[in-house]
C-alpha positions as CSV (number, residue, x, y, z in Angstrom):
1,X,0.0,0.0,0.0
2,X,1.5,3.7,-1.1
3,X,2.3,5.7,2.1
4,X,-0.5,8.3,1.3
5,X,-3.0,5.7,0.4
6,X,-6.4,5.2,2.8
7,X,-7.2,2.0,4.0
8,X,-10.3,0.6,1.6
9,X,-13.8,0.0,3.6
10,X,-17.0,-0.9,1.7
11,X,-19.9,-0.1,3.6
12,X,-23.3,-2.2,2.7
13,X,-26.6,-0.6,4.2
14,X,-29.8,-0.1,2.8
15,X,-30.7,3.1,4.0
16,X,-28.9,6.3,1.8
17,X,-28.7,8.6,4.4
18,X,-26.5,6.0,6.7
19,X,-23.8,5.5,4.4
20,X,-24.0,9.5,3.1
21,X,-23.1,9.9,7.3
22,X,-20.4,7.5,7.3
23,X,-19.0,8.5,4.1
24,X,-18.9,11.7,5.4
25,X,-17.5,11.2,9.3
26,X,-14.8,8.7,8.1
27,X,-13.3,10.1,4.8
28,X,-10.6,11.9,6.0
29,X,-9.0,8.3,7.6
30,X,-11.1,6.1,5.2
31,X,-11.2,5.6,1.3
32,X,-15.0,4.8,1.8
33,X,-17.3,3.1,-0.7
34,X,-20.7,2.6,-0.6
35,X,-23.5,0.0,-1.7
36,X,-27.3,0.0,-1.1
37,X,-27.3,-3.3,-0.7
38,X,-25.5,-7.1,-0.8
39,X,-26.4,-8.0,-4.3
40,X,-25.0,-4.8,-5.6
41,X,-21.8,-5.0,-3.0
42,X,-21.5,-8.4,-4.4
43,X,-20.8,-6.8,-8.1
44,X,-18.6,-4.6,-6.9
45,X,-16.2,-7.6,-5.4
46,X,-16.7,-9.5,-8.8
47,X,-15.6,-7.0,-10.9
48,X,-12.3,-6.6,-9.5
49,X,-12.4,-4.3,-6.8
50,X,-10.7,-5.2,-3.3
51,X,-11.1,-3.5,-0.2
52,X,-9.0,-3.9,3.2
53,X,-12.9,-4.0,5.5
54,X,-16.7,-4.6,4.7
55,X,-18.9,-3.6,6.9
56,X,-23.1,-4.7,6.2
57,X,-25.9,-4.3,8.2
58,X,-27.4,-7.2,9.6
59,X,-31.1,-6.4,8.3
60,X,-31.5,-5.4,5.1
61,X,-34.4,-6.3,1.9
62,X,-33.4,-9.3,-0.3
63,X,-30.3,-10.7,1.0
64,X,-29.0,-10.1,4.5
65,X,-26.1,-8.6,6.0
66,X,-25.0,-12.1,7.2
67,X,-25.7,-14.1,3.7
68,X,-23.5,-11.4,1.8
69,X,-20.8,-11.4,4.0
70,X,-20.7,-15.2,4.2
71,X,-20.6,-14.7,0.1
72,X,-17.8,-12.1,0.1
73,X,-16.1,-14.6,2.5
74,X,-15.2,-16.8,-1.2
75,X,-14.8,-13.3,-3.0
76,X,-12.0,-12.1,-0.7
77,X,-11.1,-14.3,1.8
78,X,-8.2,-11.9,3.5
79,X,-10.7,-9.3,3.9
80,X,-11.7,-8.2,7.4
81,X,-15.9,-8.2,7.5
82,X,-17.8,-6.9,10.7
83,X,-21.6,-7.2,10.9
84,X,-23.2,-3.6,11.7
85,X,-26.6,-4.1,13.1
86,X,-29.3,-2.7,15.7
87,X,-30.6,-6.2,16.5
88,X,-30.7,-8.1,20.2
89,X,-30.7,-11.6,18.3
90,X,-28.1,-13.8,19.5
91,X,-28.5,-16.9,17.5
92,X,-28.3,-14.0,14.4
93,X,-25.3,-13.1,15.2
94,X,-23.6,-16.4,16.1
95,X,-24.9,-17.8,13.1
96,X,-23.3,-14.5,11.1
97,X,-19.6,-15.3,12.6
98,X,-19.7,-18.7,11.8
99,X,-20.5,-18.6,8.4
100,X,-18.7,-15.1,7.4
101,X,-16.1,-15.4,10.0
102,X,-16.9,-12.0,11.3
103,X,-14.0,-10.0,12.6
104,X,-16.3,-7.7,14.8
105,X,-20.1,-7.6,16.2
106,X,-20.9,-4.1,15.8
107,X,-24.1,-2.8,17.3
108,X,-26.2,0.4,16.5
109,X,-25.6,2.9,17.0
110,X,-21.8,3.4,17.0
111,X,-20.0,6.7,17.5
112,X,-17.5,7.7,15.4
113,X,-14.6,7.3,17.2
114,X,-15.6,3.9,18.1
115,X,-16.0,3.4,14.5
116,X,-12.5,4.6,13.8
117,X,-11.1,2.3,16.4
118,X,-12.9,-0.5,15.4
119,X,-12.0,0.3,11.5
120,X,-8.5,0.9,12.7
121,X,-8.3,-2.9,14.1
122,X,-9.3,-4.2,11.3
123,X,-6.8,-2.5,9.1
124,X,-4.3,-4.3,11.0
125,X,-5.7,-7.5,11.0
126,X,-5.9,-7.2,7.4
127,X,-2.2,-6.4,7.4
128,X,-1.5,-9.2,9.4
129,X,-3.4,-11.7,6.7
130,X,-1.9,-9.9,4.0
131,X,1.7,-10.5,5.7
132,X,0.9,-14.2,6.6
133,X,-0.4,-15.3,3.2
134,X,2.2,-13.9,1.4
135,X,4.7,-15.2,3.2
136,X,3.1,-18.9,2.2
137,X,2.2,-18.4,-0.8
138,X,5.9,-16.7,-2.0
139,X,8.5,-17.1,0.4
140,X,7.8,-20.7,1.2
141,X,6.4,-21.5,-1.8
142,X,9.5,-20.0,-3.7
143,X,11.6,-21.8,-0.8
144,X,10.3,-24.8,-1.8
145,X,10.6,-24.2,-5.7
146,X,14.7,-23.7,-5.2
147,X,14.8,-27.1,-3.1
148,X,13.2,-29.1,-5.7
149,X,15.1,-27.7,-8.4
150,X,18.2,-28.6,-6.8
151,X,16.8,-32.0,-5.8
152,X,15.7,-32.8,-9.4
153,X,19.4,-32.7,-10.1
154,X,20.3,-35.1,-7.6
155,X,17.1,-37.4,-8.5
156,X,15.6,-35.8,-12.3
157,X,13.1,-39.2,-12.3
158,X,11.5,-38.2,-9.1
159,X,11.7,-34.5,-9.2
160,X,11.1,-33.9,-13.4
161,X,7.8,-35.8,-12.4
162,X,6.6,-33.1,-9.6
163,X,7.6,-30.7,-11.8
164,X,4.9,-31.6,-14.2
165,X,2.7,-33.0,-11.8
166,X,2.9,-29.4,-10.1
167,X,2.0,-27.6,-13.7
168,X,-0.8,-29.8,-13.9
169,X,-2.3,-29.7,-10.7
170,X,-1.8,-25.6,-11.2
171,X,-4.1,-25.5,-14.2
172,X,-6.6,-27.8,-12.9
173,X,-6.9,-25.9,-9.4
174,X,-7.4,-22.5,-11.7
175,X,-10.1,-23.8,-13.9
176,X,-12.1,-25.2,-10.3
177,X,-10.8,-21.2,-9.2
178,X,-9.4,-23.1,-6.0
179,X,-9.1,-20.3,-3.4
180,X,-5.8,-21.3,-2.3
181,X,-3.8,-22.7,-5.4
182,X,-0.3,-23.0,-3.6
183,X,-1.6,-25.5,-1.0
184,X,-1.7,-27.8,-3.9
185,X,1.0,-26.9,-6.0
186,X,3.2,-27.1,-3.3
187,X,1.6,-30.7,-2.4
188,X,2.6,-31.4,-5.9
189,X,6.2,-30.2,-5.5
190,X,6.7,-32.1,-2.6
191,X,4.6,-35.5,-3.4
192,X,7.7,-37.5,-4.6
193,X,10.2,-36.2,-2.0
194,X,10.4,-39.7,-0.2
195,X,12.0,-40.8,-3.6
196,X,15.2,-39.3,-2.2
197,X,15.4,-42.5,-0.2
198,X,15.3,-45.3,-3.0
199,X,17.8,-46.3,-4.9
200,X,18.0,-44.6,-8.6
201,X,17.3,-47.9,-10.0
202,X,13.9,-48.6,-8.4
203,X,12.9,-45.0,-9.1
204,X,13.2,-45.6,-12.5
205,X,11.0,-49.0,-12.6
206,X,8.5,-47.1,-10.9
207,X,7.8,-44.3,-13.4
208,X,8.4,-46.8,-16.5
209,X,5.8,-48.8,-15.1
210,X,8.6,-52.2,-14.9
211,X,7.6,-54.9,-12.5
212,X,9.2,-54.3,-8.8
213,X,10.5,-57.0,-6.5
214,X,8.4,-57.4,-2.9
215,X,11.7,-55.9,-1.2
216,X,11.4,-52.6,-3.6
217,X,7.6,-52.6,-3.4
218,X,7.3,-52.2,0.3
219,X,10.0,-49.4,0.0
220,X,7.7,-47.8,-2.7
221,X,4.4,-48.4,-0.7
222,X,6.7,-46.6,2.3
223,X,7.4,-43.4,0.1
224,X,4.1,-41.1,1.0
225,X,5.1,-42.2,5.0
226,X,8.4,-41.4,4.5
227,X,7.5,-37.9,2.3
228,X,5.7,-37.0,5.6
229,X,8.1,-37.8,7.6
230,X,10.7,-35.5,6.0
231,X,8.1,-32.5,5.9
232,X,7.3,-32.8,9.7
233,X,9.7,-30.2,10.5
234,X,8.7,-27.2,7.9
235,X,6.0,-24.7,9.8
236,X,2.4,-23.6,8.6
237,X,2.0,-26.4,6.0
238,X,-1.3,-28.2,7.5
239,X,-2.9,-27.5,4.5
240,X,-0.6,-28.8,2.3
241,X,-0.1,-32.2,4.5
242,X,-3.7,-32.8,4.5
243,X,-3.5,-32.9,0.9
244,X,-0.9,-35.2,0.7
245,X,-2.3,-37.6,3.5
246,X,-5.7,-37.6,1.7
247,X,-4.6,-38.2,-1.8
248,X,-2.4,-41.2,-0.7
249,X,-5.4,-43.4,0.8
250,X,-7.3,-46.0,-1.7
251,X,-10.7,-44.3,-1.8
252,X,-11.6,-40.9,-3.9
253,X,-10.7,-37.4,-2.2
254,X,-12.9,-35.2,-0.9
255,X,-11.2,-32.1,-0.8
256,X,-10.5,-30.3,-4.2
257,X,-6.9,-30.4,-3.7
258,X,-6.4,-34.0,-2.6
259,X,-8.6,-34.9,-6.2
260,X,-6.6,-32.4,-8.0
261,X,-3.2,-33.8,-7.2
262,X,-4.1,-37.5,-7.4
263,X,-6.0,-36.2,-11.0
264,X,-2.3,-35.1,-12.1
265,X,-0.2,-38.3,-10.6
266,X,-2.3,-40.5,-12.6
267,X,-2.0,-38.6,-15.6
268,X,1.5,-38.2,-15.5
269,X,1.6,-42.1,-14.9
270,X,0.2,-42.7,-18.2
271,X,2.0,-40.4,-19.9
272,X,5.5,-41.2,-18.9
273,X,4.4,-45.0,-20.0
274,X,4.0,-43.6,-23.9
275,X,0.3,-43.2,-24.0
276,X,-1.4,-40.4,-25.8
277,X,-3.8,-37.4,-24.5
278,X,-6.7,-39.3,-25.5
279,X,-5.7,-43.0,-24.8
280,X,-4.4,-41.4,-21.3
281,X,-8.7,-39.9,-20.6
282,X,-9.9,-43.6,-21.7
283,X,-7.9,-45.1,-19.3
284,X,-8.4,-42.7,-16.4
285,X,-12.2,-42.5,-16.9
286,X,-12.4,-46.5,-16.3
287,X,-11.0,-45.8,-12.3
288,X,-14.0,-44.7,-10.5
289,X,-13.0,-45.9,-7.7
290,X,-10.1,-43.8,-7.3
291,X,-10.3,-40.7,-9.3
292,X,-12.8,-38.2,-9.7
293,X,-13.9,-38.1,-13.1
294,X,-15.6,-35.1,-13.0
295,X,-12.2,-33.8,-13.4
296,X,-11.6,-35.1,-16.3
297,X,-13.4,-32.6,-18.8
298,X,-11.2,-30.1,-17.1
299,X,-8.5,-32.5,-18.0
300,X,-8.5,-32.6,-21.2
301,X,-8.0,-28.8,-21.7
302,X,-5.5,-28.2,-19.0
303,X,-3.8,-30.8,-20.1
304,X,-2.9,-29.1,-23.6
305,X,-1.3,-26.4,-22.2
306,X,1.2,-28.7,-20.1
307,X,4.0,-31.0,-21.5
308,X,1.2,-33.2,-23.0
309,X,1.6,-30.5,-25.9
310,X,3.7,-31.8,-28.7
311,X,4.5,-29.0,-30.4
312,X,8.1,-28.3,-29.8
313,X,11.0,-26.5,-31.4
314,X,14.7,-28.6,-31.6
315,X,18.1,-26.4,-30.3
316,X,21.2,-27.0,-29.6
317,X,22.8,-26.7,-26.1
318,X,24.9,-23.4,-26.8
319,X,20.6,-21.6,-27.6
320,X,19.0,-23.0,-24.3
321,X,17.9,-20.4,-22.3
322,X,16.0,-19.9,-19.2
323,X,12.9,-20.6,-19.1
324,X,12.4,-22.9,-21.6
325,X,10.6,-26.0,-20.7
326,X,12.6,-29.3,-22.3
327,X,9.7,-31.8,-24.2
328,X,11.8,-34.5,-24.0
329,X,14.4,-35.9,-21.3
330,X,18.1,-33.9,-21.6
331,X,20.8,-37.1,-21.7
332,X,24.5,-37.5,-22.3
333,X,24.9,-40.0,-25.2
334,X,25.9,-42.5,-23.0
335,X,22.2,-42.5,-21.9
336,X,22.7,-40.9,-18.5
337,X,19.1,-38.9,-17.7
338,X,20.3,-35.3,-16.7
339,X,16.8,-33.5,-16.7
340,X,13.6,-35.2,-17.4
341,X,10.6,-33.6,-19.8
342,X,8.5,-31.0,-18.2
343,X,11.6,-29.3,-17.0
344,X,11.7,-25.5,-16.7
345,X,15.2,-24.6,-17.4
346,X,16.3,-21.9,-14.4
347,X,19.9,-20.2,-14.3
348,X,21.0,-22.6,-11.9
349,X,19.9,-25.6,-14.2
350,X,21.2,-23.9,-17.4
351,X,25.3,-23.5,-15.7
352,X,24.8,-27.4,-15.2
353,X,23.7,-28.0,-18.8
354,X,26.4,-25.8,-20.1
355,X,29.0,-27.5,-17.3
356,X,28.2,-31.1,-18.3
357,X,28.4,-30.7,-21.7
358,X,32.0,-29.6,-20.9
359,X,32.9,-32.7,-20.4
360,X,30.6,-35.6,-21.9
361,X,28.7,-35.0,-25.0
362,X,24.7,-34.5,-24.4
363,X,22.2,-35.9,-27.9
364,X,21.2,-32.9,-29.6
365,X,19.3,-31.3,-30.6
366,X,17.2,-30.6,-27.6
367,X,13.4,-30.6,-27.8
368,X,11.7,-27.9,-26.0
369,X,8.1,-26.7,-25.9
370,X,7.4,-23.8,-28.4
């Protein structure tokens, strides 16, 4: 927020003359806005404009103060809503928290100063949120980016395969306009990170779908446990290990996320065993039991936009640059995998590209997504 810049409150009220007297005792500490009711407040928030505090009356025609804020709740989750209202009913306003997660229980009247405190407290609970979610959704999310990338140079089976899970799981979770995306894209980032302890060779019959022995199957069936186990110490990722824990057990997800990211292992599966787009839908629309196949429609278009794309352009090593994303696995000639398809090429990943080839030739050209 710009130094000089109010705090945004929309106020919701039915009556004119009680948002023309809060619009006019709370401008000069307020960039106030105004709506005559929770339908039209309701526009405002879909069309693009945010605000740091709502504040509705409780009574008004039509919708109430409670069912609008429980709306803008899945509008704009990080702003701070309190409930304005002249009413003595208890179960109202319990019911109002619950559902809208009311910051504040305001009753009529309220003086301005008290209104100005109250305001005030919200401002900085809003900056609080504000602080909190993007510290998970960047810095731990971008923490987390950095470790895999440096992981899928250690293990490019396990970790080229979150990397596409993740892009997957990403488009899916913005076409269901999943509130909080990173919960699951992280979950995707992070799903294969008990890989680290098998050895490369099982790794590699697992994703080319080759038969395992009973010793290498219970350390496979151990990988989600183990994934857990490793995670246990990073703070404020619940969300993320709830996705994990649910899309590891035999029965169909309930969450959105947990669906999502099981949606984009199975996928990825298929495709790493040679199967096209449409052969790869077939397939996953005959498992029921596991998937949920509603996801599927949404499926087949996100999945264009990923690696599943075959259009691709062929360079040499001395053209990479970053950001490209490599269509087909990067190896030596001598067959060693050095980064898998569905790789995003970073800085970091491009000096060990450049570094290898130094000193053992890599099959060119390279095919990479156009």
């Amino acid at each position: 927020m710009a130094p000089l810049e109010l705090p945004r409150v929309l106020f919701v009220d039915d009556e004119p003359q009680v948002l023309q007297g809060l619009s006019l005792n709370l401008r000069r500490s307020f960039n106030v806005t105004t709506a005559l009711s929770g339908e039209a407040a309701l526009v405002l928030l879909r069309g693009g404009q945010s605000f740091e505090i709502i504040v509705s009356d409780m009574r008004m025609p039509g919708m109430s103060g409670a069912a609008f804020l429980a709306q803008a709740r899945l509008l704009a989750p990080t702003t701070v809503r309190f409930l304005l209202t002249g009413e003595s009913d208890l179960m109202s306003a319990v019911k109002a928290i619950n559902d809208g997660q009311i910051f504040r229980f305001i009753t009529k009247p309220c003086p301005t100063d008290s209104m100005v405190r109250f305001l005030s407290e919200g401002v900085a609970q809003f900056r609080l949120l504000t602080v909190e979610k993007e510290l998970l959704e960047k810095t731990l999310h971008g923490s987390i980016k950095a470790l895999t990338e440096v992981l899928s140079m250690v293990n490019p089976e396990a970790f080229g395969r979150a990397a596409r899970m993740k892009r997957l799981a990403s488009l899916l979770a913005e076409a269901l306009k999943l509130p909080e995306k990173w919960t699951v894209e992280v979950a995707a980032m992070l799903s294969q990170l008990g890989f680290v302890t098998i050895p490369p060779a099982v790794v590699e019959k697992v994703y080319h779908g080759r038969a395992l022995a009973p010793a290498e199957k219970d350390m496979v069936d151990r990988v989600p446990v183990l994934t857990r186990q490793i995670m246990g110490n990073i703070p404020r990722i619940e969300k993320v290990l709830a996705i994990l824990d649910e899309s590891a057990r035999p029965e169909v997800p309930t969450s959105a996320g947990a669906r999502i990211l099981r949606m984009a292992a199975a996928y990825d599966q298929l495709e790493g065993l040679g199967f096209t787009h449409l052969e790869i839908v077939d397939r996953l629309a005959e498992r029921k039991e596991e998937l949920d196949i509603n996801l599927l429609e949404l499926l087949a278009e996100a999945a264009q936009l990923t690696v599943t794309k075959k259009e691709f352009t062929k360079v040499r090593v001395i053209e990479l640059r970053a950001g490209m994303i490599l269509a087909a696995d990067l190896q030596a000639t001598n067959g060693t995998l050095l980064l898998p398809r569905g790789h995003e090429i970073s800085a970091s990943s491009l000096a060990r590209i450049k570094n290898f080839a130094r000193s053992t030739a890599l099959k060119e050209p390279i095919e990479i997504l156009s």
